[in-house]
C-alpha positions as CSV (number, residue, x, y, z in Angstrom):
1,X,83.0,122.1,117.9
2,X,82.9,122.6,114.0
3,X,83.4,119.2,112.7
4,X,86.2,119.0,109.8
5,X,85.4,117.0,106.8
6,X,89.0,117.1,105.1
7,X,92.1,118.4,105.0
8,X,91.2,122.2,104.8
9,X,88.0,121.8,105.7
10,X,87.8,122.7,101.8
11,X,84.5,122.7,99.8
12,X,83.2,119.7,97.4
13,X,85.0,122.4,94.7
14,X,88.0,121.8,96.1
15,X,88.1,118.2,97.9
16,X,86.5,116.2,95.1
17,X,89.2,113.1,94.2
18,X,88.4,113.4,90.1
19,X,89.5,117.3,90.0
20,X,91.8,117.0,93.1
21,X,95.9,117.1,91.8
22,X,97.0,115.9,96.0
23,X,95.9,113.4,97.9
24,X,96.2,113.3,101.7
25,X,96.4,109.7,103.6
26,X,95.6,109.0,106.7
27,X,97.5,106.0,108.4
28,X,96.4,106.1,112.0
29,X,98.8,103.5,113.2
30,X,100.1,103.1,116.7
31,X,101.2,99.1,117.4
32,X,104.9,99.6,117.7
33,X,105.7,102.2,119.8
34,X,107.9,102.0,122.7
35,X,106.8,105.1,125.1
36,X,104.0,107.0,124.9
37,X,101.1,106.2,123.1
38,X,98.8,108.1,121.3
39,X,100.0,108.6,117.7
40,X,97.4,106.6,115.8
41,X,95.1,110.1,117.0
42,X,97.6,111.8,114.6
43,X,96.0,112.1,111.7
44,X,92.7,113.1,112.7
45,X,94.2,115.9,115.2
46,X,95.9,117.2,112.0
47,X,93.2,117.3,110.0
48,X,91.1,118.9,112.3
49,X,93.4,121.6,113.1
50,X,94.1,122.2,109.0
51,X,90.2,123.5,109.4
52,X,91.8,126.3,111.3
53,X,94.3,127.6,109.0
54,X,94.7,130.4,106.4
55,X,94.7,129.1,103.3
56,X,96.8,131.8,101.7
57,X,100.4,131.3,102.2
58,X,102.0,134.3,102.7
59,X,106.0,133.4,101.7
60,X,105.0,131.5,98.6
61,X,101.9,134.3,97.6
62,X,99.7,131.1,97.1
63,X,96.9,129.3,97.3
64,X,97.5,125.6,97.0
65,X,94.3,124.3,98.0
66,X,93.0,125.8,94.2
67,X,94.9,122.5,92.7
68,X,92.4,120.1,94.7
69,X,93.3,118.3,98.0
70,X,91.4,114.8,98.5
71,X,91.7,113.3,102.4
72,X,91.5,109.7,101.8
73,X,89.5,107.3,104.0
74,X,92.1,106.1,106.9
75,X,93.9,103.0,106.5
76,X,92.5,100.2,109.0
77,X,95.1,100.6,112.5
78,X,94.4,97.3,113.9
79,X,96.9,95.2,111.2
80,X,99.8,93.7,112.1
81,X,103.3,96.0,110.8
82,X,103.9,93.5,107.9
83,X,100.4,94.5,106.7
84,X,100.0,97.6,107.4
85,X,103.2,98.3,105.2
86,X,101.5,96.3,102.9
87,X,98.3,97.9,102.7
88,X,99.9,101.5,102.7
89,X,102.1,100.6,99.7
90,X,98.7,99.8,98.1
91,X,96.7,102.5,98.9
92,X,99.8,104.9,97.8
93,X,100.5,103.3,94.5
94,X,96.8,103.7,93.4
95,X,96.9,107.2,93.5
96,X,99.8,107.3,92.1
97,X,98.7,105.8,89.5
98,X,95.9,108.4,89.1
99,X,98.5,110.4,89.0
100,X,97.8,112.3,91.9
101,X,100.9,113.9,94.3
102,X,100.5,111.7,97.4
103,X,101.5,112.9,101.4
104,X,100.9,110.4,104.1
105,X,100.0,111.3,108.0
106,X,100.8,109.2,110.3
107,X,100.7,107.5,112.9
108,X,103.8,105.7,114.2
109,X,106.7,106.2,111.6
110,X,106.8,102.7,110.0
111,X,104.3,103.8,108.2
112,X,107.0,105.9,105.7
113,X,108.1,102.0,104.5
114,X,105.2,101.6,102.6
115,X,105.0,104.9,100.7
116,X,108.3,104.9,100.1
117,X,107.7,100.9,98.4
118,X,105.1,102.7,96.1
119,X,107.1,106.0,95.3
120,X,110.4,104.2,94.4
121,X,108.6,102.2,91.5
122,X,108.1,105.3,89.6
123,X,111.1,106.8,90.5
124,X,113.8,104.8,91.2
125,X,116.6,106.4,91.4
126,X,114.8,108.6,94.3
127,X,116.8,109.1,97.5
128,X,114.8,109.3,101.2
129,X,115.6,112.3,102.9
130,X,114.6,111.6,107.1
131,X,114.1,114.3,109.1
132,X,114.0,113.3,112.8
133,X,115.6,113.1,116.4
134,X,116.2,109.3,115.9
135,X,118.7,107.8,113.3
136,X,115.7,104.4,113.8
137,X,118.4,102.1,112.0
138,X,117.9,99.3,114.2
139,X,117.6,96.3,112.2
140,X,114.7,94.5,114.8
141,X,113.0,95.8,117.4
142,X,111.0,93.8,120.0
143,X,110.4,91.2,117.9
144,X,110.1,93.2,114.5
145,X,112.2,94.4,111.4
146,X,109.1,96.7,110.8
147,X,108.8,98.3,114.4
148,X,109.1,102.2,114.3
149,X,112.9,101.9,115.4
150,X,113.6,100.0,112.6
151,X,112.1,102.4,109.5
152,X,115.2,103.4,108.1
153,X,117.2,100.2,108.3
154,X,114.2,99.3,105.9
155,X,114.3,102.0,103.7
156,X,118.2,102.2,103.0
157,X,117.1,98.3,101.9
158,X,115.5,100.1,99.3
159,X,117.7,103.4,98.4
160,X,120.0,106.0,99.5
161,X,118.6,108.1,102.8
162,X,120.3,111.3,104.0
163,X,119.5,111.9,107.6
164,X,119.0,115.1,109.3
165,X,118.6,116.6,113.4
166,X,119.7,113.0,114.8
167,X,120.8,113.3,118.2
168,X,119.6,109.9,119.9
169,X,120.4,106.2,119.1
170,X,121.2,103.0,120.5
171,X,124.8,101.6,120.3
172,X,123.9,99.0,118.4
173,X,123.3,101.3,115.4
174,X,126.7,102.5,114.8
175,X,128.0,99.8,112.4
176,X,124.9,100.8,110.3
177,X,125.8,105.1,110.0
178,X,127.1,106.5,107.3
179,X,128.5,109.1,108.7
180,X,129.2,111.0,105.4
181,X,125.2,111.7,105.2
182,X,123.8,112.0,108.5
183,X,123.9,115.5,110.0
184,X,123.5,115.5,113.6
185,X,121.5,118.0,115.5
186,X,124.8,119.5,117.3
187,X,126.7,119.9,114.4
188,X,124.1,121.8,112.5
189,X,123.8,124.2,115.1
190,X,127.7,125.1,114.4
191,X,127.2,124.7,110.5
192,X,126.6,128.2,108.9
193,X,126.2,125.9,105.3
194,X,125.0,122.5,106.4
195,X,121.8,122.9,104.3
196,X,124.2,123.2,101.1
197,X,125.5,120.1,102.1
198,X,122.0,117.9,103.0
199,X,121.3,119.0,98.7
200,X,124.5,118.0,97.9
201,X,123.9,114.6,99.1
202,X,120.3,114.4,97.7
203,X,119.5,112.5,94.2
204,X,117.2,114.5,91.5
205,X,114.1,112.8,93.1
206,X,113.8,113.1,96.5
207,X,111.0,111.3,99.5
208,X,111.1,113.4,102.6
209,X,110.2,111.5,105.5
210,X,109.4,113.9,108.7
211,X,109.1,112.8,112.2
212,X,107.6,115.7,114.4
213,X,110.5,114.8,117.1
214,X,113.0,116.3,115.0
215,X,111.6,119.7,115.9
216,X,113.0,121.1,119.5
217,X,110.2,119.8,122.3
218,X,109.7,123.7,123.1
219,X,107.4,124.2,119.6
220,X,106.7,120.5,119.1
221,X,106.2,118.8,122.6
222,X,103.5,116.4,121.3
223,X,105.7,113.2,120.2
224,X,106.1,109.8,121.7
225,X,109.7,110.2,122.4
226,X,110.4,114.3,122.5
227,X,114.4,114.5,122.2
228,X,115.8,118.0,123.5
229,X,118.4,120.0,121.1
230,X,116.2,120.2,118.2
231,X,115.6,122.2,115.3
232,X,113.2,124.9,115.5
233,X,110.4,126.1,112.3
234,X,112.2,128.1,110.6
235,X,115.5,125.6,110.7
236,X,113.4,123.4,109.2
237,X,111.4,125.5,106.6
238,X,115.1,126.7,104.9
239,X,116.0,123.2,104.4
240,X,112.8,121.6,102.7
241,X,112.7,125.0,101.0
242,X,115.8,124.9,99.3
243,X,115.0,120.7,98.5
244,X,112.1,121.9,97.0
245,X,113.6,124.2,94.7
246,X,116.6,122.3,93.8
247,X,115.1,118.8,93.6
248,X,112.1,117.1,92.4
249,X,110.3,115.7,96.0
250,X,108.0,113.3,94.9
251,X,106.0,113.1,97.7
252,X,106.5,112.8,101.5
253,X,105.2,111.8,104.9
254,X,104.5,113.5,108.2
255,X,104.2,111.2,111.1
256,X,104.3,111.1,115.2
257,X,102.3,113.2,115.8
258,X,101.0,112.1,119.5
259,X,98.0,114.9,120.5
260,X,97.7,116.4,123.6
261,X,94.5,117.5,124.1
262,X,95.4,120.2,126.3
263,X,97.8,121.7,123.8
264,X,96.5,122.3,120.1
265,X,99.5,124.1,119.1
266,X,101.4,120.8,117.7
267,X,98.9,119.7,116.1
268,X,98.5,123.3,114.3
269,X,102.4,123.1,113.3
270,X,101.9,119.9,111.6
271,X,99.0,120.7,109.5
272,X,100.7,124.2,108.4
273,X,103.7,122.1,107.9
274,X,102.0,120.1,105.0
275,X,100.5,122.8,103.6
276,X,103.6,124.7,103.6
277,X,105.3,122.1,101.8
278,X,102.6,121.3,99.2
279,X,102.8,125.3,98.8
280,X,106.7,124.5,97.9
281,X,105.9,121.9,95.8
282,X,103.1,123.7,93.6
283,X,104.0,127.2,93.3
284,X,104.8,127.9,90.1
């Protein structure tokens, strides 16, 4: 098997940090999930599929890989949550601070806290939009505010979220919806103009935070905790296409990623995925 140096598989040219405008960050973290393990292989089953792609998109008549994509070294797995935020806030405000557009793979999906720590410094009047099959608004989980079932009761610490394709939580979550901007995954389905209404909740700046789940199990059966009733690709692509045109998305995550080895076609839709989205984000 061809082994994959980066993101892309992309030549020195191309993957070079200096000339590079993207940065890719792996965070292969798995020490809070609940079900089934495996997500800390996320990253580097993404990766190696991205070797396998086309790099011309064919809806956005681009080539983003020409504005330089770095893979960053992995962030250590073996840290306690606390620190591994920690660390990933870190690592993501240094290259912002190279000014460099930032997209972190996880991993579980309290991995997001961190990056969205760094991003809100610069922009901080940024909202978070999650998309995912859990509303994960659970304040502590086994022992931990930082557990992946509690990422979002973390983040709307920090800023305004929108949530989008929710159709599984715990009871003890209700008191902390707000109704007013979560879309659940059965009422889309019955919503010709729900994605009008996600933008219309949105700031200007905008974090999108993606857990794999949110996507039906049929396309995207590689998760720790596959909900049925989700949203299928092209669902998915309409929204973050029309965020992208309407809204500034300063950077965003990908996480949950749990590989199958006998099925490479997750791990295919998550690399595209990125590269669709840094496509959005960069054509001009």
């Amino acid at each position: 098997m061809k082994q994959i140096a980066n993101f892309g598989d992309l030549p020195e040219e191309y993957s070079n940090l200096e000339q590079a405008e993207i940065v890719i960050l792996p965070v292969p973290y798995d020490r809070t999930s609940t079900w089934i393990k495996g997500s800390d292989k996320g990253p580097a089953d993404i990766i190696e599929a991205s070797g396998n792609m086309e790099l011309y998109d064919i809806e956005t008549d681009y080539e983003v890989y020409r504005k330089g994509i770095y893979t960053a070294d992995p962030v250590d797995g073996q840290m306690p949550p606390e620190n591994m935020v920690e660390t990933v806030r870190e690592k993501v405000r240094h290259y912002i601070r190279k000014n460099k557009y930032v997209v972190v793979i996880g991993g579980e999906h309290s991995v997001s806290i961190g990056s969205v720590m760094a991003h809100i410094e610069k922009s901080a009047n940024m909202t978070v939009l999650q998309l995912d099959a859990h509303s994960d608004l659970r304040d502590e989980y086994e022992g931990s505010g930082y557990n992946h079932a509690c990422v979002m009761a973390r983040i709307v610490e920090l800023c305004p979220i929108v949530q989008v394709g929710i159709r599984s939580m715990g009871f003890s979550e209700k008191a902390a919806l707000d109704t007013r901007r979560m879309f659940f995954a059965e009422d889309i389905r019955q919503n010709k103009d729900w994605i009008e209404k996600v933008t219309s909740k949105l700031s200007k700046k905008v974090y999108i935070t993606i857990d794999l789940d949110v996507f039906d199990p049929s396309i995207m059966p590689s998760t720790g905790t596959p909900e049925p009733g989700g949203l299928l690709w092209y669902d998915v692509l309409e929204l973050l296409k029309s965020v992208f045109n309407d809204k500034e998305v300063v950077g965003f995550d990908v996480v949950e990623l749990c590989p199958d080895e006998r099925n490479k076609a997750p791990d295919f839709l998550a690399a595209k995925l990125i590269y669709k989205l840094l496509s959005y984000k960069f054509k001009d």
